[in-house]
C-alpha positions as CSV (number, residue, x, y, z in Angstrom):
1,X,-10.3,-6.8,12.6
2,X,-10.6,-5.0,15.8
3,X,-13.6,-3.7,17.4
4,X,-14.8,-0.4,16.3
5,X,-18.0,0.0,18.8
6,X,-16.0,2.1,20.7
7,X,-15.1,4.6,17.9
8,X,-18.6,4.5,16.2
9,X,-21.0,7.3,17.2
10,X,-24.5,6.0,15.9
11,X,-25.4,2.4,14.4
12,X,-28.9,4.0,12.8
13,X,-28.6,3.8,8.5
14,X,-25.8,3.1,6.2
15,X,-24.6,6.8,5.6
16,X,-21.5,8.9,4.8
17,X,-19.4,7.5,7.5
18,X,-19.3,4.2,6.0
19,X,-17.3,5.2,3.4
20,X,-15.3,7.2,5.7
21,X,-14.7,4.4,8.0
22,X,-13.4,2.5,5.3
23,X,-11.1,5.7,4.6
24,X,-10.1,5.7,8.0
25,X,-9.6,1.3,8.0
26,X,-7.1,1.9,4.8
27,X,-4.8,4.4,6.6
28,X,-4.7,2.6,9.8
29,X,-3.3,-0.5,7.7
30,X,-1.4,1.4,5.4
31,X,1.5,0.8,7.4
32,X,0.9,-3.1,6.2
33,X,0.5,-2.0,2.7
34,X,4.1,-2.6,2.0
35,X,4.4,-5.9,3.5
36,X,1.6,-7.5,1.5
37,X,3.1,-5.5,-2.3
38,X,6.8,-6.7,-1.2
39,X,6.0,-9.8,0.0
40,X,3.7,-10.4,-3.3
41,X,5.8,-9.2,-6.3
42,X,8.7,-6.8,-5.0
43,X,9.7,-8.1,-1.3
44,X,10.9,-5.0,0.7
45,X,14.6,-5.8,0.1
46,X,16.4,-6.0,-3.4
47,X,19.3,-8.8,-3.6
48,X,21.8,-6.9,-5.8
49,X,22.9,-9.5,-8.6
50,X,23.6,-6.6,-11.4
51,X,25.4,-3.7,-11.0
52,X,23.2,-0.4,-11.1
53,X,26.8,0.8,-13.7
54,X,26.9,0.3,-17.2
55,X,30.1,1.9,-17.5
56,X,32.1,0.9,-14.7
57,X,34.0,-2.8,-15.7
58,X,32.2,-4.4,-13.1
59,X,32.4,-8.7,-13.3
60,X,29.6,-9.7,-12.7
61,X,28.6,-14.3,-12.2
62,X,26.6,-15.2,-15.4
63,X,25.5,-18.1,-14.0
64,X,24.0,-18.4,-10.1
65,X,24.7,-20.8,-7.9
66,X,21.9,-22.8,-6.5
67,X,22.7,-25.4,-4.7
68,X,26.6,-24.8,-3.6
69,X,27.3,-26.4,-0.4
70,X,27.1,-24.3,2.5
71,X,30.1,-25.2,4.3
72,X,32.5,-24.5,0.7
73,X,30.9,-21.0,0.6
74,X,31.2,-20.1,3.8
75,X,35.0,-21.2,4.1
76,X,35.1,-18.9,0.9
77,X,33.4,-16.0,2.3
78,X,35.1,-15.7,5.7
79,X,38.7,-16.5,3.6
80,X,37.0,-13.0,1.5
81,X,36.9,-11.3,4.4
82,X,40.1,-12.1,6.0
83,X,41.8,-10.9,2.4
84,X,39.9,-7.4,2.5
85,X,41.3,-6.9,6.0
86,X,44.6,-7.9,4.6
87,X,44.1,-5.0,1.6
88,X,42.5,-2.9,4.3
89,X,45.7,-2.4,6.0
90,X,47.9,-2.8,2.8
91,X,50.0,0.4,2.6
92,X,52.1,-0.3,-0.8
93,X,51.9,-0.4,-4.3
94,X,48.7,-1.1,-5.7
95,X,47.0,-0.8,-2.6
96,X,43.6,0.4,-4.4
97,X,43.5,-2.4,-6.7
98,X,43.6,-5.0,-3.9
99,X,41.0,-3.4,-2.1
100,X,39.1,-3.7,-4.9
101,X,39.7,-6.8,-5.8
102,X,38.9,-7.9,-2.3
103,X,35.8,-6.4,-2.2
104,X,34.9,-7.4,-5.3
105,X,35.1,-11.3,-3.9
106,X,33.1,-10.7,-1.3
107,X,30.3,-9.1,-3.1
108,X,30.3,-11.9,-5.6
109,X,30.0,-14.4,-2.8
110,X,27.7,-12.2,-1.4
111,X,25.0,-12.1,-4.7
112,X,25.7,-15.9,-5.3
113,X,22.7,-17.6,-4.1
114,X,18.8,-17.0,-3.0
115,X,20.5,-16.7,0.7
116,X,23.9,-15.4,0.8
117,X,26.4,-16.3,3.8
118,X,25.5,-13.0,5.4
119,X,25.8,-14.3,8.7
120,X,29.4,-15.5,8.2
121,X,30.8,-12.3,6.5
122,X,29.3,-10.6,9.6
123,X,31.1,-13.2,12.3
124,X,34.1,-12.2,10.0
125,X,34.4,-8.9,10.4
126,X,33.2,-7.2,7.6
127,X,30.9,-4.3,8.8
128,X,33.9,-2.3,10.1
129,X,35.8,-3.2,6.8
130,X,33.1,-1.9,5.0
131,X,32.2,1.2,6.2
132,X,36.4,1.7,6.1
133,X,36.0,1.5,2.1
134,X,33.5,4.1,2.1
135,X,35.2,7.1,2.9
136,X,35.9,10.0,1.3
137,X,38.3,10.2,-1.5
138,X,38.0,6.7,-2.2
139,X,37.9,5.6,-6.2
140,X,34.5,4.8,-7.1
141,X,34.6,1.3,-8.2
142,X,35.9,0.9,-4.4
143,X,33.2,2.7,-3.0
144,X,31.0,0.9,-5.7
145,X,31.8,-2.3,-4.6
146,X,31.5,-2.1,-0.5
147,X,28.1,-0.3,-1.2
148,X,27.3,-3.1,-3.4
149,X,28.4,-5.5,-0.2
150,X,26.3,-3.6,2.4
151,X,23.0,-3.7,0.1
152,X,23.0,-7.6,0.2
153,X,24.0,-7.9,3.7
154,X,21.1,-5.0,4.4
155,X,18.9,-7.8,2.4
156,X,19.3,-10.0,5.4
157,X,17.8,-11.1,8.4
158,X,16.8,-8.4,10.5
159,X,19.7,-8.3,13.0
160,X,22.1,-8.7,9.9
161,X,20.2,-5.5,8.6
162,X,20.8,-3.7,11.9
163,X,24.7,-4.8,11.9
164,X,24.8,-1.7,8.8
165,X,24.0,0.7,11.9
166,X,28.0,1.9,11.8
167,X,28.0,2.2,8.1
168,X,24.6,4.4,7.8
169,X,25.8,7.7,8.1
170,X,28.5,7.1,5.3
171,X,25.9,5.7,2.8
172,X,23.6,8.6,3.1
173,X,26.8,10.7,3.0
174,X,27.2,9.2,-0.7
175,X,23.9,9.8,-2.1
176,X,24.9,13.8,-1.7
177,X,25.3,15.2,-5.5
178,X,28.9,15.1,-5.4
179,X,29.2,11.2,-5.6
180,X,28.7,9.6,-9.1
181,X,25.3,8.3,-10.4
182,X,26.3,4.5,-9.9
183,X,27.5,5.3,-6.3
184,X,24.8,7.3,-5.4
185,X,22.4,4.4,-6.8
186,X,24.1,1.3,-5.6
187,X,23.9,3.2,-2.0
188,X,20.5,4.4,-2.1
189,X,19.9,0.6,-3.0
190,X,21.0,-0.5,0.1
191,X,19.4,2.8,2.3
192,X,15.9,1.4,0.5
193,X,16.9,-2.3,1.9
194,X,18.0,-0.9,5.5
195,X,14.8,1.1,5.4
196,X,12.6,-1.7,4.3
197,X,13.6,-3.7,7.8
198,X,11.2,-1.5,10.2
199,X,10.0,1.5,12.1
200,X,12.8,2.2,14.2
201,X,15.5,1.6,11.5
202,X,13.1,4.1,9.4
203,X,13.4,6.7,12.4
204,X,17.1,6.2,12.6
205,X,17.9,7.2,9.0
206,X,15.2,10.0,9.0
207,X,17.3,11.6,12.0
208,X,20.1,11.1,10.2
209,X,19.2,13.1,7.2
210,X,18.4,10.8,4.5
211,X,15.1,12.2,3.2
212,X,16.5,14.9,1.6
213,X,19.2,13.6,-0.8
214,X,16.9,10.4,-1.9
215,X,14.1,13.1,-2.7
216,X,16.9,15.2,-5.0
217,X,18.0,11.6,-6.6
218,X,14.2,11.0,-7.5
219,X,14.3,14.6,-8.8
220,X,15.5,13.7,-13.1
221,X,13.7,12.9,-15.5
222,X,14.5,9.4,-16.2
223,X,17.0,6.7,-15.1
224,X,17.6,3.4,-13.2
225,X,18.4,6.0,-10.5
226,X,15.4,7.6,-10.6
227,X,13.3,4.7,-10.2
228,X,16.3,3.2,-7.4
229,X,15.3,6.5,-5.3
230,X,11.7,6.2,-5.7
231,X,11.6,2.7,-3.9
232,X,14.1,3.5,-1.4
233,X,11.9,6.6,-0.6
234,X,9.0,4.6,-0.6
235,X,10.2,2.2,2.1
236,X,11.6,5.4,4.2
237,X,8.2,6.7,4.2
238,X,5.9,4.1,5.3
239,X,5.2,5.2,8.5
240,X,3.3,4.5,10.6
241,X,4.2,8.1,12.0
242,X,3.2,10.8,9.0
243,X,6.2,13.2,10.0
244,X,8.5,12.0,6.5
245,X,5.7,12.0,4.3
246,X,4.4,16.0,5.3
247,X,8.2,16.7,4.9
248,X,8.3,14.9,1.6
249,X,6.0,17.0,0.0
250,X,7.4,20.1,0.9
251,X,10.6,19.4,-0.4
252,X,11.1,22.0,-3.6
253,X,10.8,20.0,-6.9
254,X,9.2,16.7,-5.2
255,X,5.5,17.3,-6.5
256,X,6.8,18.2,-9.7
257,X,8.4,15.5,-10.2
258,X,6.0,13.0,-9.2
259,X,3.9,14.5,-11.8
260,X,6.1,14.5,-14.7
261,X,6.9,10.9,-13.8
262,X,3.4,10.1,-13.5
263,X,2.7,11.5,-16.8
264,X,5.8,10.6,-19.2
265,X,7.7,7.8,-17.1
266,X,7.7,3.3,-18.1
267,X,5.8,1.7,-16.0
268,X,8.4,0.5,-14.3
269,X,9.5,4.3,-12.5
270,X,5.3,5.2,-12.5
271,X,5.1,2.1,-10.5
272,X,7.8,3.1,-7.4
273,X,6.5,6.8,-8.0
274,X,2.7,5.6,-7.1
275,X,4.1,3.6,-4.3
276,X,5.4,7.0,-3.2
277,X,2.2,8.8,-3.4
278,X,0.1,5.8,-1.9
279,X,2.3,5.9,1.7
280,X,1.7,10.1,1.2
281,X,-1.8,10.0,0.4
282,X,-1.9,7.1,3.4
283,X,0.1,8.9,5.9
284,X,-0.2,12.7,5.5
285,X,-3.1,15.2,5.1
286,X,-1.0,17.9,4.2
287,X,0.1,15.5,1.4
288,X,-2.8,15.2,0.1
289,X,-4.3,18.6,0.0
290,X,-1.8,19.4,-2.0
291,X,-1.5,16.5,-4.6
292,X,-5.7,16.8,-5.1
293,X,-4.7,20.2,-6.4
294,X,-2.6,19.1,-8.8
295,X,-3.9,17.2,-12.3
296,X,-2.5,13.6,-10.2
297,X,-5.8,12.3,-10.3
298,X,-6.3,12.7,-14.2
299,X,-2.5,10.6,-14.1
300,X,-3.7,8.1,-12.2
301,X,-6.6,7.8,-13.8
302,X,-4.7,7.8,-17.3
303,X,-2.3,5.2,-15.8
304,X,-5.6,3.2,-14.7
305,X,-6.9,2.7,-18.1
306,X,-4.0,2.5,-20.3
307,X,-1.8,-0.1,-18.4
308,X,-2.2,-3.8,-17.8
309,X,0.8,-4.0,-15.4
310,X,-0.7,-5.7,-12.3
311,X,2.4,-4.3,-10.3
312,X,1.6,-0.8,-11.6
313,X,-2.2,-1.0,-10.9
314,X,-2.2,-2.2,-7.6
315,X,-0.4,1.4,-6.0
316,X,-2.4,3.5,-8.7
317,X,-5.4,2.3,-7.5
318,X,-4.2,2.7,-3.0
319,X,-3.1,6.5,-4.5
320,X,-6.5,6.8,-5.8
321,X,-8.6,5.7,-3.1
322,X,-6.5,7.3,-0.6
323,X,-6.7,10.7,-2.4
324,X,-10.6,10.2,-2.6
325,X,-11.1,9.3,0.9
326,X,-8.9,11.9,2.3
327,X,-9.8,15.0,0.9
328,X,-13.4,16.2,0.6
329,X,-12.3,19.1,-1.6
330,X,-12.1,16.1,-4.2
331,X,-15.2,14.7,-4.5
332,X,-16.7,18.2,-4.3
333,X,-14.5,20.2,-6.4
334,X,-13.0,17.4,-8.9
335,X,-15.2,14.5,-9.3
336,X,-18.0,16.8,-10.2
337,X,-20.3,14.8,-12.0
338,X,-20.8,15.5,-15.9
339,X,-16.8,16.0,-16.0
340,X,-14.6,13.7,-18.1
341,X,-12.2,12.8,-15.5
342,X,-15.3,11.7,-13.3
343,X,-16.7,9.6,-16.1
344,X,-13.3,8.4,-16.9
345,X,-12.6,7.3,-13.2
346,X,-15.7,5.1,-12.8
347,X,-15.0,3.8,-16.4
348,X,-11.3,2.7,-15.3
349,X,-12.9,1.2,-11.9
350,X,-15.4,-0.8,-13.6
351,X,-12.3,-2.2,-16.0
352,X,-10.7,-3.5,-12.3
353,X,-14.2,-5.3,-10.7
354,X,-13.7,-6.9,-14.7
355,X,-10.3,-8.0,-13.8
356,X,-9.1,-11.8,-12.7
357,X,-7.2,-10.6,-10.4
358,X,-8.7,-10.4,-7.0
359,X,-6.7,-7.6,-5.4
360,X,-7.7,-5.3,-8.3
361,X,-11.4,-5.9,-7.6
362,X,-11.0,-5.6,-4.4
363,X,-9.1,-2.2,-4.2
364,X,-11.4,-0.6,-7.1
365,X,-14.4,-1.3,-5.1
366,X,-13.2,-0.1,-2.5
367,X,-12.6,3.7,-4.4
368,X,-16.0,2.6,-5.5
369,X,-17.1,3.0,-1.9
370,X,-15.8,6.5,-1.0
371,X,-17.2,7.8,-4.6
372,X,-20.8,6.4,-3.3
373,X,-20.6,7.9,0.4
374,X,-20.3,11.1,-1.8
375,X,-23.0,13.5,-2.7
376,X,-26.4,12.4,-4.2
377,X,-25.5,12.8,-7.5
378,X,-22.6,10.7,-7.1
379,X,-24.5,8.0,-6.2
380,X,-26.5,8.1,-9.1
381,X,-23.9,8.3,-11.2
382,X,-22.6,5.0,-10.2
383,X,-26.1,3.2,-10.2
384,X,-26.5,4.1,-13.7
385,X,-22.8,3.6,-14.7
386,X,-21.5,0.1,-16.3
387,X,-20.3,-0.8,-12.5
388,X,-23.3,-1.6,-11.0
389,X,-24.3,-4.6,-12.5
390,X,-20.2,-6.0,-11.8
391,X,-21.0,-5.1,-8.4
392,X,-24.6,-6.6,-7.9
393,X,-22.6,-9.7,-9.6
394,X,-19.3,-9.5,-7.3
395,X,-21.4,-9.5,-4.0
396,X,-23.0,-12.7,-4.4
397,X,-20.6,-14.4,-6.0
398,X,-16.9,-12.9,-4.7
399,X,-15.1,-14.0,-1.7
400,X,-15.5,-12.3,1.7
401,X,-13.0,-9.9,1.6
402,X,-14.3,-8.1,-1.9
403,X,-17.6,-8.8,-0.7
404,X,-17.4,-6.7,1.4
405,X,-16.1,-3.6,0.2
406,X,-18.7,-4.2,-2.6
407,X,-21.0,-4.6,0.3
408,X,-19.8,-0.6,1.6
409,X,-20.9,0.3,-2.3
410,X,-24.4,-1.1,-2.4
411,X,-25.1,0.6,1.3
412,X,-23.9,4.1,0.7
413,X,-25.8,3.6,-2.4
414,X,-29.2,3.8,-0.5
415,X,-29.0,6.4,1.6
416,X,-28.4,10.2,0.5
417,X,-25.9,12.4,3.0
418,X,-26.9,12.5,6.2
419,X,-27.5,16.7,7.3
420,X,-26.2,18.0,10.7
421,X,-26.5,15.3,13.1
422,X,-30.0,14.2,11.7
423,X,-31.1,11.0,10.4
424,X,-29.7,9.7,7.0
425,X,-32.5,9.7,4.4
426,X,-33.6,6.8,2.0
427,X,-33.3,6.8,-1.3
428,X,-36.1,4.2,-2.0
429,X,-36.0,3.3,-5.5
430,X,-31.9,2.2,-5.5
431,X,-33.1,0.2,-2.0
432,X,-35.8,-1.6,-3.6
433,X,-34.1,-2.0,-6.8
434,X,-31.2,-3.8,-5.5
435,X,-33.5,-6.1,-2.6
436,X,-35.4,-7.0,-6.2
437,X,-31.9,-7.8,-7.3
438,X,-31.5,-10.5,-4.2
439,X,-28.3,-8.9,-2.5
440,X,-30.1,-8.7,0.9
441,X,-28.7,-12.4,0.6
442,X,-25.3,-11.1,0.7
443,X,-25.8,-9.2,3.5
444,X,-27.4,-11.4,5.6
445,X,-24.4,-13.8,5.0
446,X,-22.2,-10.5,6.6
447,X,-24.5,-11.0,9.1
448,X,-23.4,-14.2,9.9
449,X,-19.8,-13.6,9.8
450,X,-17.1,-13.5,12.4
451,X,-16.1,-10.0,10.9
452,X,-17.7,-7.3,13.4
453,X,-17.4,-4.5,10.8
454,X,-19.0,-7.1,8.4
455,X,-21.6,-7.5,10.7
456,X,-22.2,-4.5,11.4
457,X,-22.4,-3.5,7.9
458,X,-24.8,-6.1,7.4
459,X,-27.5,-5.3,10.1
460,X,-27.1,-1.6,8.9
461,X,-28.4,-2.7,5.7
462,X,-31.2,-5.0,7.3
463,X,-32.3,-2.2,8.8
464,X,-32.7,0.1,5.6
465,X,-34.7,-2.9,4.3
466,X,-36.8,-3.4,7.1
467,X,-37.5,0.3,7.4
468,X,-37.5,1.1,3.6
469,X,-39.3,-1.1,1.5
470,X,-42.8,-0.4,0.7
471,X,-45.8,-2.2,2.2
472,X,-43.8,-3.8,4.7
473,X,-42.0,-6.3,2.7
474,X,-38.9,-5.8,4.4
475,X,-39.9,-8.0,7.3
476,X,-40.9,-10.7,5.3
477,X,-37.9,-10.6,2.8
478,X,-35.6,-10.8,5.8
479,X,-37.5,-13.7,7.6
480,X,-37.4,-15.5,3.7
481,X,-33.8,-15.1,4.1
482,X,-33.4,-16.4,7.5
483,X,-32.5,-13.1,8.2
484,X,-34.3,-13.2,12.3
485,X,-32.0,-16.4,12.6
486,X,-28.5,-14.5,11.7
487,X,-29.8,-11.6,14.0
488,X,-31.0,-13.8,16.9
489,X,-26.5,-15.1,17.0
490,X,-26.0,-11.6,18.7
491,X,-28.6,-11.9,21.6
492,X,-25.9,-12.7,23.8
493,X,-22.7,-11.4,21.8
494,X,-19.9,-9.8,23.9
495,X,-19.8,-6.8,21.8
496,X,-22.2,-4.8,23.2
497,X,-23.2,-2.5,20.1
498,X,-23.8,-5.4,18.0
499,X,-26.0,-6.8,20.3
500,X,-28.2,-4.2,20.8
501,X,-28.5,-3.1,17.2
502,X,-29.6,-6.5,16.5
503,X,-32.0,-7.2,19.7
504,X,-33.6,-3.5,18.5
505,X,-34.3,-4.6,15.1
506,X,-35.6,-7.7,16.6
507,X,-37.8,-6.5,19.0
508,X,-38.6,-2.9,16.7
509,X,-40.2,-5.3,13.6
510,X,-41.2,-8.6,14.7
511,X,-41.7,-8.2,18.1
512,X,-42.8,-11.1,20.5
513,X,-45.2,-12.9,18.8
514,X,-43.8,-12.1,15.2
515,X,-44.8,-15.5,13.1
516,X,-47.2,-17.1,15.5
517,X,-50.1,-17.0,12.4
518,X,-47.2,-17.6,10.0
């Protein structure tokens, strides 16, 4: 984790902007969002093994090869290649067929095995061959076919994803409304893969006008389409730079539909849909004004309890967070406390930090932690809520990484909102309760961490403890829990705001000759 002194104003309490630090953490990473969910469950590029058509006679290999030597399917695929060139230029009867036939060799080479011979079919010529078989007035089970070829080569390697650069224009031409439903898919499919490869590939498409068509093809109301769209929009979108997603939103129809997919959709299509709302809540401000006016939270928060689909839960959750974090008009305006949807929100969270899965915890605490760096009556709404006691539990025993965020919970949890530039005040008896509970442990081992926004976090807390307990306590508790020790590791630290936090708390409460009757 990078340094942050540089960024942070004031080190005195744990206050608001430690929830909005971790607001303003999750956006900066949001562009690595996708990596970890594709790498995890989806991976950012689809190998197409099934064609998207159920009613196009399309053969499809019932049985994949695993373990076919190299060498054989190599000689097979550049022999593929050399055919289609053959068909390519074949002027006579049946011309179509053999096209089609060609290509249809190729692409069942080409979905054979975990890693097709991509790199061959590319030596071989078969970009320009391709992108040939796309044009215009071409049958659809042709155009089917060489879009079906491009999407696997697009799964590739990067530099076999950036050999497609020729054929781009005419794969965004055929996800216009005039193509057919299986064309439109299978090249959308491919778009999403192309997409998937990286920021300037992203940037290339987006200039080339492939927003608004995938946005129109996420636009019905159900359908392998649908849901094809959704993830190739998701991976167009990703950022880092916010211009797609503010364009997104105002395309005519997009919220809508978002919504009614949200509401009525498998968890399958909710689950490309939420990754589409996590990358605009992420990525675009305009975005999310808008979608915190709509009834999206409730959705979420519907999808939150209802499903057990770790795939689902995982973007419901980022959308959630993000739309908390970013908007203040939400925990003002909609989490008012008293409401259902506010009650049903911390119920839903407190079902995640119950979960075995440690990305769930981890992402529902930190929501958590923006709800907490909310008003005071927020924060007493999760201290008396079924949460707390998961969370007391999670930031002993949990690994770092959840300890932490859990950590950003308990601290906003002690202090009410900080007023004009003034001081953050106590609020004592959720301070003493939880030091009574023993998590000044837990933040001592922060402390110690090589994590500086850990640390930080850490001696933020210390401090609320050593300045907030009553009858000076808070000086003993922290020298019972070797808490002097874990401060004294910064008295010559190279970041310079760690250092002096922790020298002043040194210095401010046990002084020089601290212990000496001890």
């Amino acid at each position: 984790m990078a340094d942050e002194s540089a960024s942070t104003p004031r080190r005195d309490p744990i206050k608001n902007p430690v929830g909005n630090v971790a607001a303003q953490r999750r956006r900066q990473l949001a562009v690595t969002v996708g990596r970890e969910r594709r790498e995890a469950m989806f991976r950012t590029k689809r190998l197409c093994r099934v064609g998207v058509s159920s009613d196009m006679d399309v053969p499809i290999d019932s049985d994949m090869i695993i373990e076919e030597e190299q060498s054989i399917l190599e000689a097979q695929t550049s022999s593929a290649v050399e055919e289609l060139k053959l068909a390519v230029a074949f002027q006579g009867k049946g011309a179509v067929q053999r096209k089609v036939n060609a290509l249809s060799e190729l692409r069942r080479l080409l979905s054979r095995s975990e890693f097709p011979p991509v790199e061959i079919a590319l030596k071989s010529g078969a970009i320009p061959l391709l992108a040939q078989c796309l044009s215009f007035g071409s049958q659809d089970e042709q155009l089917l076919e060489a879009a079906w070829c491009l999407t696997n080569i697009a799964a590739g390697k990067p530099e076999e994803t950036r050999a497609l650069l020729p054929a781009l224009p005419l794969l965004i031409a055929h996800i216009g409304e005039k193509s057919s439903l299986p064309v439109a898919e299978q090249c959308a499919w491919a778009l999403g893969n192309v997409a998937g490869e990286g920021e300037e590939l992203r940037h290339i498409l987006l200039s080339q006008g492939a927003l608004l068509p995938l946005a129109k093809m996420m636009l019905p109301n159900k359908g392998s389409t649908v849901r094809t769209a959704a993830w190739a929009l998701s991976n167009l979108i990703k950022g880092p730079d916010p211009k797609a997603t503010t364009e997104l939103i105002k395309i005519d129809g997009v919220v809508d539909a978002i919504l009614r997919h949200m509401r009525k959709s498998d968890d399958e299509l909710a689950t490309e849909i939420a990754w589409v709302v996590v990358y605009l809540s992420a990525l675009s401000t305009i975005a999310t004004s808008v979608l915190v006016k709509t009834d999206l939270l409730q959705l979420l928060v519907e999808r939150l309890a209802s499903s057990n689909s770790l795939q689902l839960l995982i973007p419901v959750l980022r959308s959630l967070g993000n739309l908390i974090a970013g908007d203040a008009y939400t925990t003002n305006a909609v989490l008012v406390v008293g409401h259902e949807i506010t009650d049903n929100i911390i119920r839903a969270l407190s079902k995640c930090l119950k979960s075995e899965h440690r990305v769930l915890k981890k992402e529902a605490a930190w929501v958590l932690s923006n709800i907490a760096a909310g008003s005071v009556a927020h924060k007493q709404l999760i201290y008396k809520s079924e949460a707390l006691p998961l969370l007391l539990q999670l930031l002993s025993t949990a690994p770092f990484d959840i300890k932490k965020e859990v950590a950003y919970i308990v601290g906003n949890l002690c202090v009410a909102p900080a007023e004009g530039s003034g001081r953050s005040s106590l609020i004592s008896d959720h301070l003493v309760s939880f030091v009574r509970s023993g998590c000044l442990r837990g933040f001592i081992d922060l402390v110690r961490s090589a994590d500086i926004e850990a640390a930080r976090l850490g001696l933020q807390f210390m401090e609320l403890v050593l300045r907030g307990m009553p009858n000076g306590e808070g000086q003993q508790l922290v020298e019972k829990e070797d808490g002097i020790d874990a401060m004294e590791r910064f008295q010559f630290h190279e970041n310079e705001d760690l250092r002096n936090m922790a020298n002043q708390l040194v210095d401010k409460y046990f002084g020089e000759d601290y212990g000496l009757d001890h």
